[in-house]
Short mmCIF file of the C-alpha atoms (twelve columns), coordinates in Angstrom:
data_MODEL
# 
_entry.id   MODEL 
# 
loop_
_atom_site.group_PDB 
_atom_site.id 
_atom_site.type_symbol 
_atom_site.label_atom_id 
_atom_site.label_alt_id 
_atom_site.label_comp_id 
_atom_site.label_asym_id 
_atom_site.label_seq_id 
_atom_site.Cartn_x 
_atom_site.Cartn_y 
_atom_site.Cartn_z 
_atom_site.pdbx_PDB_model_num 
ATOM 1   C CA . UNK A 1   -19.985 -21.345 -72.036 1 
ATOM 2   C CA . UNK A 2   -23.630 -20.116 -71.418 1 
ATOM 3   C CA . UNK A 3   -23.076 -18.241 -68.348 1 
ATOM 4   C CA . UNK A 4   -25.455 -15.647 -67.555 1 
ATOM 5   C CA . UNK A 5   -23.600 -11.791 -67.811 1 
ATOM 6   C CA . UNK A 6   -22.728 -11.094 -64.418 1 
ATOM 7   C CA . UNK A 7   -23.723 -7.858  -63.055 1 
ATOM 8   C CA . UNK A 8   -21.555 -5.835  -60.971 1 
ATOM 9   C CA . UNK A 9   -21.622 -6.625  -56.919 1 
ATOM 10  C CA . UNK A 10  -20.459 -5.470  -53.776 1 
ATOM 11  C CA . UNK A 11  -19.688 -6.960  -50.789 1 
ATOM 12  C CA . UNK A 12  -18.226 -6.690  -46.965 1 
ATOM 13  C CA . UNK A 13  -14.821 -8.398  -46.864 1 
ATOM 14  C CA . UNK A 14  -12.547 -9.408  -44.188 1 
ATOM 15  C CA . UNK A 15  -10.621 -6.807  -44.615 1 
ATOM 16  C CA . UNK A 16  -12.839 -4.165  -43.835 1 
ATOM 17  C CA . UNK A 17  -13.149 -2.773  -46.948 1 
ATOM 18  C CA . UNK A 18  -15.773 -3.376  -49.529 1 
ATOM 19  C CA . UNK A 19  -15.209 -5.495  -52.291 1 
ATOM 20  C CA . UNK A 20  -16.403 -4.505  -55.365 1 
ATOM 21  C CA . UNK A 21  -15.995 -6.438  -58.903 1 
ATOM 22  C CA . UNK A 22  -15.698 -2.860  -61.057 1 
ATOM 23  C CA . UNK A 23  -13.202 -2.027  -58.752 1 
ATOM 24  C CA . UNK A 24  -10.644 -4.818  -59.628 1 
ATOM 25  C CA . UNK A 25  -9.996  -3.690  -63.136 1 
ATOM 26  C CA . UNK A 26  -6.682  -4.158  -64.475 1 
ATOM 27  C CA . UNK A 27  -6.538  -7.465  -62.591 1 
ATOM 28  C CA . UNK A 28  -8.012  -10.793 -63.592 1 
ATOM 29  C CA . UNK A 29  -10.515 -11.706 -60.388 1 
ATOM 30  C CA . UNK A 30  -10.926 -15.207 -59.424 1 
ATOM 31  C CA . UNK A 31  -14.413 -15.517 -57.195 1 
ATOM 32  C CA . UNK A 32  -14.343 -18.864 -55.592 1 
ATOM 33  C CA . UNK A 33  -17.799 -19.823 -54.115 1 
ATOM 34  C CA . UNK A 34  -17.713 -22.301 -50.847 1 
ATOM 35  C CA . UNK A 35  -20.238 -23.909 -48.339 1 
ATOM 36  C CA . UNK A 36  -19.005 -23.461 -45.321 1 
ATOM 37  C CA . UNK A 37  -16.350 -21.866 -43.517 1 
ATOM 38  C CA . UNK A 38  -14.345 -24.421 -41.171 1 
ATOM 39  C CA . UNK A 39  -15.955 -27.516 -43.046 1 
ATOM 40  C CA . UNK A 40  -13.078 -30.105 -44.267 1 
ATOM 41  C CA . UNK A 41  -13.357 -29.624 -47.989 1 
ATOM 42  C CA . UNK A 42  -13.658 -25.693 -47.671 1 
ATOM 43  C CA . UNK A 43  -10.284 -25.433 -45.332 1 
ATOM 44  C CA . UNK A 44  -8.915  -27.594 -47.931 1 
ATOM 45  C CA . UNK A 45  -9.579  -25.389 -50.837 1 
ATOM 46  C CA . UNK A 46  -8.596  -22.216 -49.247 1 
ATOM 47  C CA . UNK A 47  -5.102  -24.000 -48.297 1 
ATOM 48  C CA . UNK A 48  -4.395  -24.448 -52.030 1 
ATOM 49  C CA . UNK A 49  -5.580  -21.368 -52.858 1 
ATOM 50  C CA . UNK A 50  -3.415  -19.772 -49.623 1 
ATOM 51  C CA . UNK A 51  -0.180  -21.821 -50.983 1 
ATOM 52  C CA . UNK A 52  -0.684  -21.197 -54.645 1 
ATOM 53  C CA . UNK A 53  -1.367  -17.393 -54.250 1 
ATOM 54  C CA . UNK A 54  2.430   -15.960 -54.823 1 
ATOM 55  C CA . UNK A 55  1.421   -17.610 -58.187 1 
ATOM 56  C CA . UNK A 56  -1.793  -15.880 -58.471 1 
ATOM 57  C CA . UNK A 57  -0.189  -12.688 -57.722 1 
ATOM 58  C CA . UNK A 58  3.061   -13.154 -60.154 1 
ATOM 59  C CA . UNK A 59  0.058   -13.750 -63.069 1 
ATOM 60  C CA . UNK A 60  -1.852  -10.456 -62.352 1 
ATOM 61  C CA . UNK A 61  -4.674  -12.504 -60.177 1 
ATOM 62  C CA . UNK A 62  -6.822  -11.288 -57.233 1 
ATOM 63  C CA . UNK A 63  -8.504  -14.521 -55.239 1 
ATOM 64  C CA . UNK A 64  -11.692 -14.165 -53.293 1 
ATOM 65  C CA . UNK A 65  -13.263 -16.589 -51.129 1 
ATOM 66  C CA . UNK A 66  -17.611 -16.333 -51.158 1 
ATOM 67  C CA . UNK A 67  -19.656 -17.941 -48.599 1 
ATOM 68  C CA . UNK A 68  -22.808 -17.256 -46.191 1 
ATOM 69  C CA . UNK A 69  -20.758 -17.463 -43.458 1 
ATOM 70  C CA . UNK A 70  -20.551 -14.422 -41.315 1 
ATOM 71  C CA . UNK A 71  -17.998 -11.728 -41.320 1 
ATOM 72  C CA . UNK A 72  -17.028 -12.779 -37.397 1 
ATOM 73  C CA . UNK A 73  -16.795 -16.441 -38.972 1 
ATOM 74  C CA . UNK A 74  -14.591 -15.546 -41.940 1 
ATOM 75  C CA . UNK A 75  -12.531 -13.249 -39.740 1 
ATOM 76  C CA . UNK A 76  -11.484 -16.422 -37.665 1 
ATOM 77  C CA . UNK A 77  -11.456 -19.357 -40.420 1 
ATOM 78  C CA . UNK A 78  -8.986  -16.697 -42.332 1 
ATOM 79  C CA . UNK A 79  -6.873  -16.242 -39.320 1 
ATOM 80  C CA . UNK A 80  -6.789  -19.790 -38.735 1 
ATOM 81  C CA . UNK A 81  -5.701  -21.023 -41.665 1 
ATOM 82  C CA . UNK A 82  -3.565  -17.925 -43.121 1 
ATOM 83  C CA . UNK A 83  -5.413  -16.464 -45.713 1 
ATOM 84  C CA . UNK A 84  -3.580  -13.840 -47.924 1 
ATOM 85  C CA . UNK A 85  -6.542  -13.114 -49.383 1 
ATOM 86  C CA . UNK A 86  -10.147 -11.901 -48.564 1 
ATOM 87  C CA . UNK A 87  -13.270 -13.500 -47.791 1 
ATOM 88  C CA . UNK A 88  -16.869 -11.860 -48.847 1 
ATOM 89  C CA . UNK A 89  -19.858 -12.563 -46.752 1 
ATOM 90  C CA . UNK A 90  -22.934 -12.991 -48.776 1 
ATOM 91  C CA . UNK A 91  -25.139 -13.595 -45.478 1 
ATOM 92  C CA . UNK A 92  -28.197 -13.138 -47.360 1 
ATOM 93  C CA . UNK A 93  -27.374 -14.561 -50.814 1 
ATOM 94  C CA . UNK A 94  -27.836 -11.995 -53.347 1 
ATOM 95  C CA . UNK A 95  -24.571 -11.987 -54.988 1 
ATOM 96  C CA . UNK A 96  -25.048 -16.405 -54.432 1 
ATOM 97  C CA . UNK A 97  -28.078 -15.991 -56.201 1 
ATOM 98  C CA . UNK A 98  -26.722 -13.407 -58.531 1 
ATOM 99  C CA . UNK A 99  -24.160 -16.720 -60.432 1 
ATOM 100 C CA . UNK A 100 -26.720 -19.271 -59.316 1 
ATOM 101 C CA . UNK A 101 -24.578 -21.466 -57.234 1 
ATOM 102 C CA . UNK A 102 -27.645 -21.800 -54.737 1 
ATOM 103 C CA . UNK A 103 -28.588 -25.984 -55.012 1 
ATOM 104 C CA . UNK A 104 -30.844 -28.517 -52.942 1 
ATOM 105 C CA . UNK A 105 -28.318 -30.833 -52.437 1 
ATOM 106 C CA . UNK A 106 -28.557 -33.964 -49.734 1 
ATOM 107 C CA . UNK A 107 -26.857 -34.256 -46.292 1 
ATOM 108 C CA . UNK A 108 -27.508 -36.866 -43.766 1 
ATOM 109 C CA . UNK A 109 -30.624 -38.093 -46.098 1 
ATOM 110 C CA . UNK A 110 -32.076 -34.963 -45.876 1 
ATOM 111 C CA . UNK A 111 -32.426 -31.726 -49.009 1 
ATOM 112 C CA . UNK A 112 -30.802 -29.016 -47.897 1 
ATOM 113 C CA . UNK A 113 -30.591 -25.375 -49.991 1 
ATOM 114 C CA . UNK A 114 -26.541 -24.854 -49.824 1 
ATOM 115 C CA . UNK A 115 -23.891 -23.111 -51.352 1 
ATOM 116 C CA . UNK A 116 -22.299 -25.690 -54.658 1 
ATOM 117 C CA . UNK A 117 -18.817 -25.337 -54.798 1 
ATOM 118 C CA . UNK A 118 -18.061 -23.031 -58.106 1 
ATOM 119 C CA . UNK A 119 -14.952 -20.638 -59.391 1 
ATOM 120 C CA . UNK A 120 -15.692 -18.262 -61.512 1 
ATOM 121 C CA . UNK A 121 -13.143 -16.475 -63.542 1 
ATOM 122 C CA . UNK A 122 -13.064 -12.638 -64.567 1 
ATOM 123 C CA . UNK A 123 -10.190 -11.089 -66.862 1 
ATOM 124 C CA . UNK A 124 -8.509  -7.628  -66.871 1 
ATOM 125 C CA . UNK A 125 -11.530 -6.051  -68.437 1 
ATOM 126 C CA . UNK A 126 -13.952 -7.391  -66.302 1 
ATOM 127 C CA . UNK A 127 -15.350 -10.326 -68.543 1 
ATOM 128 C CA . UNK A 128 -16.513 -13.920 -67.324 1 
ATOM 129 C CA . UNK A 129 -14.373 -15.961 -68.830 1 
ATOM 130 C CA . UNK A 130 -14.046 -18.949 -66.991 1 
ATOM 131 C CA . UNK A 131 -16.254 -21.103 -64.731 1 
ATOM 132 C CA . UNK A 132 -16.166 -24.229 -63.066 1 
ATOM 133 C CA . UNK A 133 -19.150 -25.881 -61.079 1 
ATOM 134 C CA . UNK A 134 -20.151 -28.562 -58.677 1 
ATOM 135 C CA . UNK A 135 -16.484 -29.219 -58.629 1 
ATOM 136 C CA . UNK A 136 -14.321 -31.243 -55.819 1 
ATOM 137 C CA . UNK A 137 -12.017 -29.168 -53.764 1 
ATOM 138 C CA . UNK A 138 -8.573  -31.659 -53.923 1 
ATOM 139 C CA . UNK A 139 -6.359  -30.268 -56.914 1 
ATOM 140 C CA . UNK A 140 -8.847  -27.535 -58.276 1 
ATOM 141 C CA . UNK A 141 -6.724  -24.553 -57.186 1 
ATOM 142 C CA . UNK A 142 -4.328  -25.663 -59.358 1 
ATOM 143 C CA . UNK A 143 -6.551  -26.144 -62.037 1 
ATOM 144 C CA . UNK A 144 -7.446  -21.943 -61.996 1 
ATOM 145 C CA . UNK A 145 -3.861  -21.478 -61.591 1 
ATOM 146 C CA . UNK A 146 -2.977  -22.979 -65.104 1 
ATOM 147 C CA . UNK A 147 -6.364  -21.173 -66.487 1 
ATOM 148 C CA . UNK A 148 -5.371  -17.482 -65.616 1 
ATOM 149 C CA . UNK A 149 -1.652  -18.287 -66.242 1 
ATOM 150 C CA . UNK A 150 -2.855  -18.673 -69.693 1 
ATOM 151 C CA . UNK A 151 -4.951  -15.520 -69.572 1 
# 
């Protein structure tokens, strides 16, 4: 895996406290990178995520959910859907830029700069030591599920 080392980050959550990746220690930290909040593949992923997360939390696991979306917009797609777990707003990409899912990708014909859809791993210690990127949404929460089981 040639990720890059990821440096520590911090960032305003839905649940009014900051997240911050030191912080989690002693848990393994998924970090879950989407588009857009209330698009059709996004609501999707969250969902699995949302359903599989008594499984998360039975193997030690923290989920996060990163987008640009506003802290106003995650506050409502969370409620909507039934989140257990926390959203981060990255409204001006920093932490996006910081494990370079930022791509030109093409909508309607058009290149637009937009969030790819990535997961990113961390253990106990803090360590990156899983990622996934450009992936589909359908089945992938599953996929981390049987990663950090193994963990």
């Amino acid at each position: 895996m040639n990720e890059p080392e990821i440096q520590d980050f911090e960032l305003p959550t839905t649940g009014n406290t900051p997240f911050k990746l030191s912080g989690q220690r002693g848990k393994n930290v998924v970090v879950y990178f989407y588009p857009k909040d209330n698009t059709s593949g996004c609501t999707l992923e969250g969902q699995e995520f949302r359903d599989l997360y008594p499984e998360f939390t039975k193997a030690n696991t923290i989920v996060v959910g990163v987008s640009r979306d506003s802290l106003k917009s995650h506050e409502g797609f969370k409620a909507a859907h039934g989140f257990p777990f926390e959203l981060l707003a990255d409204t001006d990409e920093k932490v996006c830029e910081l494990f370079g899912v930022m791509k030109l990708k093409n909508m309607y014909g058009k290149q637009v700069r937009g969030v790819e859809r990535s997961t990113f791993v961390f253990d106990v210690n803090g360590k990156l030591v899983k990622s996934w990127r450009g992936l589909k949404a359908p089945g992938h929460a599953a996929e981390v599920l049987g990663f950090v089981q193994g963990l």
